[in-house]
ZADODO-994734 format. One line per 4 residues: number of its first residue (from 1); their letters; for each residue y, z negated, x of N, C-alpha, C. Coordinates in nm, 2 decimals, decimal comma. Layout:
BEGIN
NUM> a> Y:Z:X:Y:Z:X:Y:Z:X | ...
// end
This chain:
BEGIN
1> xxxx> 8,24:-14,39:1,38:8,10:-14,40:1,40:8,04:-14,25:1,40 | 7,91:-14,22:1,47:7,91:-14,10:1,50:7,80:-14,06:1,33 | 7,80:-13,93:1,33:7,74:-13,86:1,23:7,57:-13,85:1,27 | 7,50:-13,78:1,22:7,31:-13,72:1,23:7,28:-13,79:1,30
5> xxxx> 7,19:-13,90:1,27:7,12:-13,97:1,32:7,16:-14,08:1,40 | 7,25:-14,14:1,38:7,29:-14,31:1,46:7,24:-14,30:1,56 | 7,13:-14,34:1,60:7,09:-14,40:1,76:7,02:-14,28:1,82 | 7,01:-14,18:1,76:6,93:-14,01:1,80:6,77:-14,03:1,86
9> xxxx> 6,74:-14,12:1,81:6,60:-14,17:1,87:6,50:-14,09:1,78 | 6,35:-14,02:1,84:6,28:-13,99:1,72:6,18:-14,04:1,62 | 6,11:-13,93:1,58:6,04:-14,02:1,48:5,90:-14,07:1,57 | 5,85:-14,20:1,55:5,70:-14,23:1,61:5,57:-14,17:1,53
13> xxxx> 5,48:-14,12:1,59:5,35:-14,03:1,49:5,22:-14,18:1,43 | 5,16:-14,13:1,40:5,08:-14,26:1,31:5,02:-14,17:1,13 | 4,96:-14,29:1,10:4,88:-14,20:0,95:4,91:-14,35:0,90 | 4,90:-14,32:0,74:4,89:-14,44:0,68:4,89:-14,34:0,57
17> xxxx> 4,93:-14,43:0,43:4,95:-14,37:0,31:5,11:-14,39:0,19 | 5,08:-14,35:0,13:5,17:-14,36:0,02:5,14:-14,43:-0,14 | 5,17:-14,50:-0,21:5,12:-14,57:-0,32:5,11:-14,50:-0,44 | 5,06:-14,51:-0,50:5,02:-14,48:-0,66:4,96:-14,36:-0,74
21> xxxx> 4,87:-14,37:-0,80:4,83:-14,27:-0,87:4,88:-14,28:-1,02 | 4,88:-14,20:-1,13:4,99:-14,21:-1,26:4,88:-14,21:-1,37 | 4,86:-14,29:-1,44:4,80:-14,27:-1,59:4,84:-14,19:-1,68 | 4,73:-14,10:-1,73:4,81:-14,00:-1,86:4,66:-14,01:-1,95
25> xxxx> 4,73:-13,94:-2,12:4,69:-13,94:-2,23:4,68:-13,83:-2,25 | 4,60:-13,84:-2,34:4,57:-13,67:-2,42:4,66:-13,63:-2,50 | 4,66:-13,49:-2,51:4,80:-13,45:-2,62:4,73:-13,53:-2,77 | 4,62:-13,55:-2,80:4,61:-13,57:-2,95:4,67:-13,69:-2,97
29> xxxx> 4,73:-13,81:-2,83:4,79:-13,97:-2,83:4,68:-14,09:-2,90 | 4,58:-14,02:-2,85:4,45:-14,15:-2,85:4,48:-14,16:-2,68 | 4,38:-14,31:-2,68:4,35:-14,38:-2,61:4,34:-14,29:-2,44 | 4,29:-14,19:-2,45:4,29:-14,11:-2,34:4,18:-14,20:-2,21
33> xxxx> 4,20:-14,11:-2,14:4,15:-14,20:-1,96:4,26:-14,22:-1,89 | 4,27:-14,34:-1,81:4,37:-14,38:-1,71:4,27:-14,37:-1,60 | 4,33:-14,30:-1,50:4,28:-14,23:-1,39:4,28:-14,37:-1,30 | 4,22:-14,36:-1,19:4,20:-14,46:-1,10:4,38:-14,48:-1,03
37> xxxx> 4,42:-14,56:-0,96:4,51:-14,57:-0,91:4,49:-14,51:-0,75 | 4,52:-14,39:-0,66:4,46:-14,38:-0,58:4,57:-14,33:-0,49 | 4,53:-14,36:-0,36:4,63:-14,35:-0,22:4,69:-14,23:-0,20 | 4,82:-14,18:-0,25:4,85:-14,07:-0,15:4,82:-14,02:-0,03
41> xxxx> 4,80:-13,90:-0,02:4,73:-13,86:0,20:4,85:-13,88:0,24 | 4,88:-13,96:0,38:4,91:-13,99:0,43:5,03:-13,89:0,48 | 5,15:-13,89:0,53:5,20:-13,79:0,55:5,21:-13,75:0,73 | 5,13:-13,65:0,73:5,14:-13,63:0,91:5,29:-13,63:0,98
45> xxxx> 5,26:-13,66:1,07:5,33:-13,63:1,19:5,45:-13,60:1,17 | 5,43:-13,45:1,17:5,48:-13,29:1,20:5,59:-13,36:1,03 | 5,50:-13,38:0,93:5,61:-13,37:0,79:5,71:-13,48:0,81 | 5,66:-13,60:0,94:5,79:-13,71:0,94:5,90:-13,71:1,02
49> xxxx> 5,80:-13,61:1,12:5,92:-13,52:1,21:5,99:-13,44:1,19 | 5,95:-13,34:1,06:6,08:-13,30:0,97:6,15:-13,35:0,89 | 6,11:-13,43:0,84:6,18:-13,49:0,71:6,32:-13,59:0,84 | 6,29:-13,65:0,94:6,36:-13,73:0,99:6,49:-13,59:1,06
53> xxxx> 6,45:-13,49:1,09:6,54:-13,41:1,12:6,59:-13,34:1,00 | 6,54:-13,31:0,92:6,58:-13,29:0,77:6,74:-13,38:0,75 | 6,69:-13,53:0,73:6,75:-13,62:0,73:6,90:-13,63:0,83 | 6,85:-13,60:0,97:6,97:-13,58:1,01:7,08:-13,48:0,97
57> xxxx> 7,00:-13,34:0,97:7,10:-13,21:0,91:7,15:-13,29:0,80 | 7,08:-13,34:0,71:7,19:-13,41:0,57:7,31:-13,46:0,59 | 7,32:-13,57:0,74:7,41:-13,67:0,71:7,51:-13,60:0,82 | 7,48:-13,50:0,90:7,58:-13,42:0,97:7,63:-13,33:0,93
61> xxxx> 7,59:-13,31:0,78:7,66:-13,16:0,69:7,72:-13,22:0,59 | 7,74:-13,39:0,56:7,76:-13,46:0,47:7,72:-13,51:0,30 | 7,62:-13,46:0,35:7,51:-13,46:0,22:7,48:-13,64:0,23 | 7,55:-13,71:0,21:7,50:-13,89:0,24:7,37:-13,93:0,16
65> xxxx> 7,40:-13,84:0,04:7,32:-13,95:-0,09:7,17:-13,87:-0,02 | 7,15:-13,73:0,02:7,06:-13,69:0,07:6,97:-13,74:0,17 | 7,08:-13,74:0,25:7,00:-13,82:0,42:6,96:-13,94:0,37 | 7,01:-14,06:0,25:6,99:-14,19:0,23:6,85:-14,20:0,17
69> xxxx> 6,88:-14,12:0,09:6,71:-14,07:0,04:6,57:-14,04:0,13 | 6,63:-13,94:0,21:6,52:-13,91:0,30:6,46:-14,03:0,40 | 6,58:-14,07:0,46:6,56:-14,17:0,58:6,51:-14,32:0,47 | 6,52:-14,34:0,35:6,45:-14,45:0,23:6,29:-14,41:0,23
73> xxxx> 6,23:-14,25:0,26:6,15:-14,25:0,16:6,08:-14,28:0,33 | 6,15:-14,21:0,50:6,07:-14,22:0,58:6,09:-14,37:0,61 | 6,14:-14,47:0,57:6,12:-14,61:0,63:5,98:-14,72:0,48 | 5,99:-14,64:0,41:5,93:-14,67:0,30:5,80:-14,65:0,35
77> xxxx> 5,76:-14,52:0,41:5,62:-14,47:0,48:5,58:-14,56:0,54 | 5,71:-14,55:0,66:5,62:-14,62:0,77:5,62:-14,80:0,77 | 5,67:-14,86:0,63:5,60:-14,99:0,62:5,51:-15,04:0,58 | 5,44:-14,93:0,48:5,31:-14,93:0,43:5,23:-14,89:0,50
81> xxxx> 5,25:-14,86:0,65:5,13:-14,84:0,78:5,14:-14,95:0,86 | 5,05:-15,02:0,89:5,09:-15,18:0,95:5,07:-15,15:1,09 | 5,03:-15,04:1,10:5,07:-14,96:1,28:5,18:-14,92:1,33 | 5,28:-14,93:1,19:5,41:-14,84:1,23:5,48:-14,97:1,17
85> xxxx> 5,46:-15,03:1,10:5,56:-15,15:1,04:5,70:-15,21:1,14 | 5,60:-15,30:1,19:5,70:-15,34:1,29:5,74:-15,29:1,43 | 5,70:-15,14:1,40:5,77:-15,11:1,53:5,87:-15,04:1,58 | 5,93:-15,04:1,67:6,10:-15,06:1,69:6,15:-14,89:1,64
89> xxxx> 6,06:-14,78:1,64:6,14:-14,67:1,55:6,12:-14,69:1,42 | 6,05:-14,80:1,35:6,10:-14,80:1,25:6,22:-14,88:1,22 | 6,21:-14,94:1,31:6,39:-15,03:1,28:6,51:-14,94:1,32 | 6,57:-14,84:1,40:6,56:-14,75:1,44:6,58:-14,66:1,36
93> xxxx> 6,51:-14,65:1,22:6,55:-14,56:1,07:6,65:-14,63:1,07 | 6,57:-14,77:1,02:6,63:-14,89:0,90:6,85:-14,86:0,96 | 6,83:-14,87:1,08:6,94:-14,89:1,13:7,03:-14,76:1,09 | 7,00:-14,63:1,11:7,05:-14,49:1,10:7,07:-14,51:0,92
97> xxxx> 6,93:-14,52:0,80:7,03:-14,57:0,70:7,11:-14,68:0,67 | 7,11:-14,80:0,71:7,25:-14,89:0,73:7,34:-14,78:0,72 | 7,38:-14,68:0,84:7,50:-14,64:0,86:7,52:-14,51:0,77 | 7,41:-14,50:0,68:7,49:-14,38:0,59:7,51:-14,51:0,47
101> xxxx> 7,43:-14,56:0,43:7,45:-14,66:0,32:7,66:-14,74:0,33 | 7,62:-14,71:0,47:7,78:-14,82:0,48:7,87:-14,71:0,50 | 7,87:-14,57:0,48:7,95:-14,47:0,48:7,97:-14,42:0,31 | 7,84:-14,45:0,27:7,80:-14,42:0,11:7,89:-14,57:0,04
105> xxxx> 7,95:-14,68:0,07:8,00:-14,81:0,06:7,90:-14,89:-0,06 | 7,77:-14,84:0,02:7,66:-14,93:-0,05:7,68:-15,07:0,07 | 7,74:-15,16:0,02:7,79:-15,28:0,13:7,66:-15,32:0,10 | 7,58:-15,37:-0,02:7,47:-15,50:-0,01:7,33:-15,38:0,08
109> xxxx> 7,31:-15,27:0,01:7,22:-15,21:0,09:7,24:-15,20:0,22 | 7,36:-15,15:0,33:7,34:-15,12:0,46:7,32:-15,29:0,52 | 7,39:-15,39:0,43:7,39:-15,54:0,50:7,22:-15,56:0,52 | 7,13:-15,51:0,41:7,01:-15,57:0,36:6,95:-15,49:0,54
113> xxxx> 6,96:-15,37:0,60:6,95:-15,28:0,67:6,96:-15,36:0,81 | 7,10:-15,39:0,78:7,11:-15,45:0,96:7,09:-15,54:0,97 | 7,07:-15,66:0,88:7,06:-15,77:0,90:6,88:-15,77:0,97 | 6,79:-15,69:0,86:6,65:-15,69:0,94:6,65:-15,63:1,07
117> xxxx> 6,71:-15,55:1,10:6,71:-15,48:1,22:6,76:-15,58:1,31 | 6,87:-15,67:1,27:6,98:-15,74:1,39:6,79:-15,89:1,43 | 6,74:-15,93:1,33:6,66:-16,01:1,32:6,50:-15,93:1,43 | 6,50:-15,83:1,44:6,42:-15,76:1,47:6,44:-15,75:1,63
121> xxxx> 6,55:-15,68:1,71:6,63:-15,64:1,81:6,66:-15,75:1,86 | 6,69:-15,89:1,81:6,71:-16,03:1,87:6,57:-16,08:1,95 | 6,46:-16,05:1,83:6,34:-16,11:1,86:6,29:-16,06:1,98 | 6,31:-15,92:2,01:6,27:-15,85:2,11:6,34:-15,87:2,24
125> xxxx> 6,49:-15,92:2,25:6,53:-15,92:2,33:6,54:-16,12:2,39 | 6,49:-16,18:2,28:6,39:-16,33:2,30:6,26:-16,32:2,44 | 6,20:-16,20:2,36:6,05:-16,18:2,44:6,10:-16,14:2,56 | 6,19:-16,05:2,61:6,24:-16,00:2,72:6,13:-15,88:2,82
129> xxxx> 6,06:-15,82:2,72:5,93:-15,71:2,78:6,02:-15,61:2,73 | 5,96:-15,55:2,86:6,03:-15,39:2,86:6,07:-15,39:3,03 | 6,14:-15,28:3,09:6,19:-15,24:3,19:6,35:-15,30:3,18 | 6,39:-15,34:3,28:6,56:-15,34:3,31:6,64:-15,27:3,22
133> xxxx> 6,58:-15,13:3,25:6,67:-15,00:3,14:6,64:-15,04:3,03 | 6,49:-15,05:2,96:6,48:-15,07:2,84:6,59:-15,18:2,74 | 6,59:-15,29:2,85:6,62:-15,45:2,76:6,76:-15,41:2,78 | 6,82:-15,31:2,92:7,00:-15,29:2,90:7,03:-15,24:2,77
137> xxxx> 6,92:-15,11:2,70:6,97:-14,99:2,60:6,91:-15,13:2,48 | 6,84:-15,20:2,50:6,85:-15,32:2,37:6,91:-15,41:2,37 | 6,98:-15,38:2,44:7,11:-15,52:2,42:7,22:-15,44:2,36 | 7,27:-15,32:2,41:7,35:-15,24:2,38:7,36:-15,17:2,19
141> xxxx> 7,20:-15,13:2,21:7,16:-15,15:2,05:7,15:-15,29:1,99 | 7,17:-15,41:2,05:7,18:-15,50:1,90:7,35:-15,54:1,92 | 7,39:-15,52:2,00:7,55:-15,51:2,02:7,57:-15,44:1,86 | 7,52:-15,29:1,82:7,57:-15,20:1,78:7,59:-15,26:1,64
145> xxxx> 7,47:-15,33:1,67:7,39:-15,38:1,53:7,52:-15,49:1,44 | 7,49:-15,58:1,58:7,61:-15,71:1,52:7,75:-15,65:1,46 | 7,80:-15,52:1,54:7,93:-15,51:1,50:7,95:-15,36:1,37 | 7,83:-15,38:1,34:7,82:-15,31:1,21:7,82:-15,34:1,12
149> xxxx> 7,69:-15,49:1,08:7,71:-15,58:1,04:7,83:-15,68:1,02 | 7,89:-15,65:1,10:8,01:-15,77:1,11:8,13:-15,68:1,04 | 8,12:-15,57:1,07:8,21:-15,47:0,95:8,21:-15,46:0,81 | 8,04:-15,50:0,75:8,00:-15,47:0,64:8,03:-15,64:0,59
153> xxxx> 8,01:-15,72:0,64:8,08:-15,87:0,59:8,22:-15,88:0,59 | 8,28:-15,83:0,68:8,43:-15,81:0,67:8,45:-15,72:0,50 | 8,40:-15,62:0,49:8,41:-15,57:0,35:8,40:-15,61:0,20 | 8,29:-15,74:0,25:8,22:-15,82:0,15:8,28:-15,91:0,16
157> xxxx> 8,41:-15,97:0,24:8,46:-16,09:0,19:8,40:-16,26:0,30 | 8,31:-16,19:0,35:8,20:-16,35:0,47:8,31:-16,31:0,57 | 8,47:-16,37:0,52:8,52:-16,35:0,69:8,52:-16,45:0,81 | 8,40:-16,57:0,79:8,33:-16,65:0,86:8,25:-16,61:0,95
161> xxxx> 8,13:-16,49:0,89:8,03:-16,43:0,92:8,09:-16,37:1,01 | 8,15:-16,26:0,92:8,24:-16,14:0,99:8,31:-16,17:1,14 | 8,40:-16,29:1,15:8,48:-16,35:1,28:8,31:-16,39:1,37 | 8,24:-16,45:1,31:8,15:-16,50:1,47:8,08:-16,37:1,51
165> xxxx> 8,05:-16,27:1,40:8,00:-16,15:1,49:8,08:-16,07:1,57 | 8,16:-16,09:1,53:8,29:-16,00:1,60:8,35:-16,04:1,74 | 8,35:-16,20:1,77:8,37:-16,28:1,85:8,24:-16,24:1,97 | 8,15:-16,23:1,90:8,01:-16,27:2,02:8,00:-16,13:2,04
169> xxxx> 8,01:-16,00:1,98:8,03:-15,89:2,04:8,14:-15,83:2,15 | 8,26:-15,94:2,12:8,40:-15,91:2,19:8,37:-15,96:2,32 | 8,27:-16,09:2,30:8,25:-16,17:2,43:8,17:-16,07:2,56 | 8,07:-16,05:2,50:7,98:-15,92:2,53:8,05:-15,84:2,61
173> xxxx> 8,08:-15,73:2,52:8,22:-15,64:2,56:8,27:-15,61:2,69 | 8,36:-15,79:2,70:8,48:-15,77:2,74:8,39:-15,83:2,89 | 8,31:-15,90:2,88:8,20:-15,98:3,01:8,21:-15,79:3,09 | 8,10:-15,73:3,02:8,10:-15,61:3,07:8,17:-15,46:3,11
177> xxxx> 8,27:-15,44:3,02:8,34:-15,36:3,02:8,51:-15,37:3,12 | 8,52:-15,52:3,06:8,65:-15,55:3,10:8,76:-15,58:2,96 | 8,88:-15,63:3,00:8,96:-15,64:2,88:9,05:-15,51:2,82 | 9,07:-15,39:2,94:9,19:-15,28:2,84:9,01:-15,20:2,82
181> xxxx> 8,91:-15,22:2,81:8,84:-15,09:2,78:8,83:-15,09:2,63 | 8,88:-14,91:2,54:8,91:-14,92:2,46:8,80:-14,98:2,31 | 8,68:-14,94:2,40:8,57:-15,04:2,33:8,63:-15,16:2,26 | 8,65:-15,27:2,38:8,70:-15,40:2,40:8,83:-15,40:2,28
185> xxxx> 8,93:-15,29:2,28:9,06:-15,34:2,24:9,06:-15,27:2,10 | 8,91:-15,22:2,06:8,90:-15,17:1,88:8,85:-15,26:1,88 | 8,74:-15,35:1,93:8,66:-15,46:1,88:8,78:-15,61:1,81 | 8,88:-15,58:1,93:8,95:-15,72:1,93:9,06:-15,66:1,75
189> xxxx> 9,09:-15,55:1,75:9,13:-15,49:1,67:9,09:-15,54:1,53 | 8,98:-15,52:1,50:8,88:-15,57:1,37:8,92:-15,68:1,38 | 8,91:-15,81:1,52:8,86:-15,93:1,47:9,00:-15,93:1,47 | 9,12:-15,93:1,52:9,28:-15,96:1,47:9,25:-15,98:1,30
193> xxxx> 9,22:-15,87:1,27:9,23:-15,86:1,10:9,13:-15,95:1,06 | 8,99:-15,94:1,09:8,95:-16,07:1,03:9,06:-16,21:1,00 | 9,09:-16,23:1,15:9,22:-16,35:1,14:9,30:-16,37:1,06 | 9,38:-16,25:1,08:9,46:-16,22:0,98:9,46:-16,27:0,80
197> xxxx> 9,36:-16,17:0,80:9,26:-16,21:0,66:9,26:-16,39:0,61 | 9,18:-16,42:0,72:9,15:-16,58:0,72:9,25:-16,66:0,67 | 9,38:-16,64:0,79:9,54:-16,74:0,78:9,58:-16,71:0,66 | 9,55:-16,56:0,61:9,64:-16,53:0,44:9,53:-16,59:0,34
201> xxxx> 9,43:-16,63:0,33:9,33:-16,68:0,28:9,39:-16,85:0,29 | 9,41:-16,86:0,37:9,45:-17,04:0,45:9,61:-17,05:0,33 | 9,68:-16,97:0,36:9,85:-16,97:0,31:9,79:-16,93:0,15 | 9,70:-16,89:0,10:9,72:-16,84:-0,03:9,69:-17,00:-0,11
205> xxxx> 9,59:-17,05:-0,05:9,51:-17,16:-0,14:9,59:-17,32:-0,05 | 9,67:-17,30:0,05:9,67:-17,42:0,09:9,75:-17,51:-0,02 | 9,84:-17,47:-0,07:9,97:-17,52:-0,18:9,84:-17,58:-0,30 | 9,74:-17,53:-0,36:9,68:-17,56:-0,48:9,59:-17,66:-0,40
209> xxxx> 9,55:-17,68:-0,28:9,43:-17,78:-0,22:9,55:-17,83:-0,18 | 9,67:-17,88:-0,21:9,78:-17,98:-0,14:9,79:-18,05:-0,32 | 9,84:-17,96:-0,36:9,86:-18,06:-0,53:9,71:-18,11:-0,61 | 9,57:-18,04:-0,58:9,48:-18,10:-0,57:9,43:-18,20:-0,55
213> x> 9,51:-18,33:-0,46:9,48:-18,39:-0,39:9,55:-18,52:-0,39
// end
């Protein structure tokens, strides 16, 4: 999988804000004043456009825990702006952290990642708006999606999950690409071992569900 920035797409511009203001006490530890709870300014543009290239330099210099942070705090922003929430560069982060989270072998965080994105990228390609080119490069991105996802269940043990994403990506694939393209013959690669997996899963338990019975 490639390094800085997964899908290389940028950041979208917008204003919103940031949460919380902090209560403090007086040094004497009486009752003090608790300050109002008040909105952070919003972070421009220009700071999400760096922070997201910040972000990339992290995860191409190998700084993981860094980029995961940055690209958390810019998907954290833009869902507290209901202009930027659901829109496709924010899925688009969500996706680019999935793939440091799943390099970091944070398995439950990148699954939490693609799964919204795979739910996201489905819906859009339901509605079918956009240009020819658009709906090709979103099919191709929720391709990406599925078989990332389907790597990170393979990890976690859903080799149920794991085999149907892997299947419906292969199907995809192999419709388009053909059967030796090398795409096609890593995909089929994974799902062999899913199999694999499965039948030794099948031979481990079959003898105790036979005297079970």
């Amino acid at each position: 999988e490639g390094k800085g920035g997964g899908e290389g797409e940028g950041e979208g511009e917008g204003e919103g804000g940031e949460g919380g203001g902090q209560a403090e006490r007086n040094d004497e530890g009486g009752e003090g004043e608790e300050e109002q709870d008040e909105e952070a300014p919003a972070m421009e543009p220009a700071m999400m456009a760096a922070k997201l290239s910040m972000a990339n330099g992290m995860w191409q210099e190998g700084d993981l825990v860094g980029a995961a942070a940055t690209y958390t705090e810019l998907v954290e922003e833009r869902e507290r702006r209901e202009e930027l929430a659901s829109h496709a560069d924010t899925y688009k982060l969500k996706f680019q952290l999935g793939m440091v989270l799943k390099l970091l072998m944070d398995t439950a965080g990148a699954r939490a990642q693609f799964e919204a994105v795979l739910v996201h990228r489905e819906a859009q390609l339901e509605a079918g708006e956009g240009s020819v080119a658009e709906l090709h490069n979103l099919k191709g991105a929720t391709l990406g999606t599925k078989y990332n996802l389907a790597v990170i269940l393979k990890a976690e043990g859903d080799l149920d999950g794991a085999k149907r994403l892997f299947e419906a990506v292969l199907e995809s694939k192999e419709a388009a690409l053909g059967g030796e393209h090398t795409e096609v013959v890593r995909i089929k690669g994974r799902l062999g071992i899913v199999l694999r997996d499965m039948a030794e899963a099948v031979r481990i338990c079959l003898p105790s569900l036979l005297t079970s019975t």
